[in-house]
N, C-alpha and C positions, 0 to 999 in steps of 0.2 A: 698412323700405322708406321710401324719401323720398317725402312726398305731392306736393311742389311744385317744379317742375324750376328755380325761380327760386335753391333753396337747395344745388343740387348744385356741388360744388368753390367753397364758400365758407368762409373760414374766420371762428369765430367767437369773441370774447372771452367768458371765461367764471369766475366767481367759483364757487366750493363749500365748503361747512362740512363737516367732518367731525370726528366725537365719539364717542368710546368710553368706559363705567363698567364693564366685564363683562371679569374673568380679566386678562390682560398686556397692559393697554388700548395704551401705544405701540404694540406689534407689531403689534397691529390696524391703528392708525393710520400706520403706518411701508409694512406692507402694502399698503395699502390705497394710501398715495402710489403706489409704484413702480407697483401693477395701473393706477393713472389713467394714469401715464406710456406706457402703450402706445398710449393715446389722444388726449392733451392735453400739448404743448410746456408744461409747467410755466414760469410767470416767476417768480411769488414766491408763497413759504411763510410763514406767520408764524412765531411763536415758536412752543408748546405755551401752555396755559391750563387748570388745574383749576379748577375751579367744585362745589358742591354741585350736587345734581341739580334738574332740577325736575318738581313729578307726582308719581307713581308709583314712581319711582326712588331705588334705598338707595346706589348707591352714586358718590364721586366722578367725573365727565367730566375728561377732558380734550379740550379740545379745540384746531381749529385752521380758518384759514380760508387757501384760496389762490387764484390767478388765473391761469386758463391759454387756449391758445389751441385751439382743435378745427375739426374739419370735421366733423365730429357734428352731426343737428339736433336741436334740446332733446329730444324723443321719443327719439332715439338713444341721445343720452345719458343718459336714464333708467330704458332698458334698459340699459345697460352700468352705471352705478354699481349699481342691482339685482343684475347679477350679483356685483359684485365683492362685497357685503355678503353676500349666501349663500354666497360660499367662503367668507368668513373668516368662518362660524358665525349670521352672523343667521337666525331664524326670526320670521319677519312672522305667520305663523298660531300662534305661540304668545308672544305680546307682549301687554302691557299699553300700552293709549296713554301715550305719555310716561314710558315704565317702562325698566328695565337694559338695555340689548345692549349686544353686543362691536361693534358698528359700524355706525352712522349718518352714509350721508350727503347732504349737502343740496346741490341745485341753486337758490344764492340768486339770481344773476342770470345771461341770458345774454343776450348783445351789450343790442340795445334788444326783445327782447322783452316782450311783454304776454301772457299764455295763463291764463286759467283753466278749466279743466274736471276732470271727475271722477280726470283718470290726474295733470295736475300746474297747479301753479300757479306764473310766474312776473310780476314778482317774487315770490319767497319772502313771505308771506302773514304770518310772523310776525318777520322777520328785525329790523324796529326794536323788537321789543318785548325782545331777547334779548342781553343782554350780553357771554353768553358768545360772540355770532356777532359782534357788533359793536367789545369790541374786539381781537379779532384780526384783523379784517378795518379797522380804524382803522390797525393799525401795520403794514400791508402797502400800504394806499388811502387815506390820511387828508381825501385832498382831490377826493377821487371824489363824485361830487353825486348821491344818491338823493332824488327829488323836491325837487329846488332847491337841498339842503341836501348840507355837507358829511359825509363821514360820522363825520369827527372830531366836527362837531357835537351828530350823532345818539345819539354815542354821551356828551358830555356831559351832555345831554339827560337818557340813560338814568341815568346813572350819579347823577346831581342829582333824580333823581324815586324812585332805590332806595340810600338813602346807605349801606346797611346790608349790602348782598349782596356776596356776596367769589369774587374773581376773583383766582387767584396765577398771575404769569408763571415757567412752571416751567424752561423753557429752550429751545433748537433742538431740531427735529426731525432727530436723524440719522441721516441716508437712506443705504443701502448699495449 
């Protein structure tokens, strides 16, 4: 239910991470695009990106970041990407923080929203600390300004402060 009639038939830009380490992780992933597609005019997808995990977690991510357009408001949206990750297998009550599943995904920004509260946080809370979100979302955005700064930046930043973490560009996501 929309709370504010200022945000009805608007549309609005909107960036999201998604990462799977658990069972035929693309398919997840590959999934998981087309379920958004019902919601969100996709513009651009990055590449794929394995990463070690971090936390909790044993096995390999891949991940990917993209940029789409909706008439969703963030709440909307965060029911909808919820459901999409309990069809393709997640269980939120039997999860370790920062542990395995077959599909996480993250609403890192949308338009110029600011929201913190207990159901979600935009910006995304952890998004410049994480490489794997930052550079997929460099080779989609590279000159998109998250607090002043480019994200190409951000992500040198990152990558010059953890010289040692490893990110393989694995290829395109392809979508059927």
């Amino acid at each position: 239910m929309i709370q504010n009639k200022k945000l009805v038939n608007k549309i609005f830009t909107c960036y999201l991470s998604l990462g799977s380490n658990l069972g035929e992780r693309e398919h997840f992933i590959k999934n998981a695009v087309n379920s958004l597609k019902k919601k969100i005019d996709i513009i651009k997808i990055s590449s794929q990106y394995e990463t070690e995990p971090v936390g909790a977690g044993t096995n390999p991510y891949i991940n990917i970041v993209l940029k789409g357009k909706t008439d969703l408001t963030p709440y909307q949206m965060l029911y909808f990407i919820h459901t999409i990750e309990i069809s393709l297998g997640r269980r939120r009550d039997q999860e370790v923080v920062w542990g395995d599943r077959t599909l996480d995904i993250d609403i890192l920004l949308y338009e110029n929203f600011m929201i913190s509260d207990y159901r979600l946080t935009i910006p995304h809370k952890q998004m410049l600390k994480r490489i794997f979100v930052m550079e997929p979302f460099a080779e989609i955005s590279p000159n998109f300004l998250i607090k002043s700064i480019k994200v190409s930046e951000h992500l040198f930043r990152l990558k010059d402060e953890n010289p040692y973490y490893d990110i393989t560009k694995i290829g395109e996501l392809k979508l059927t």
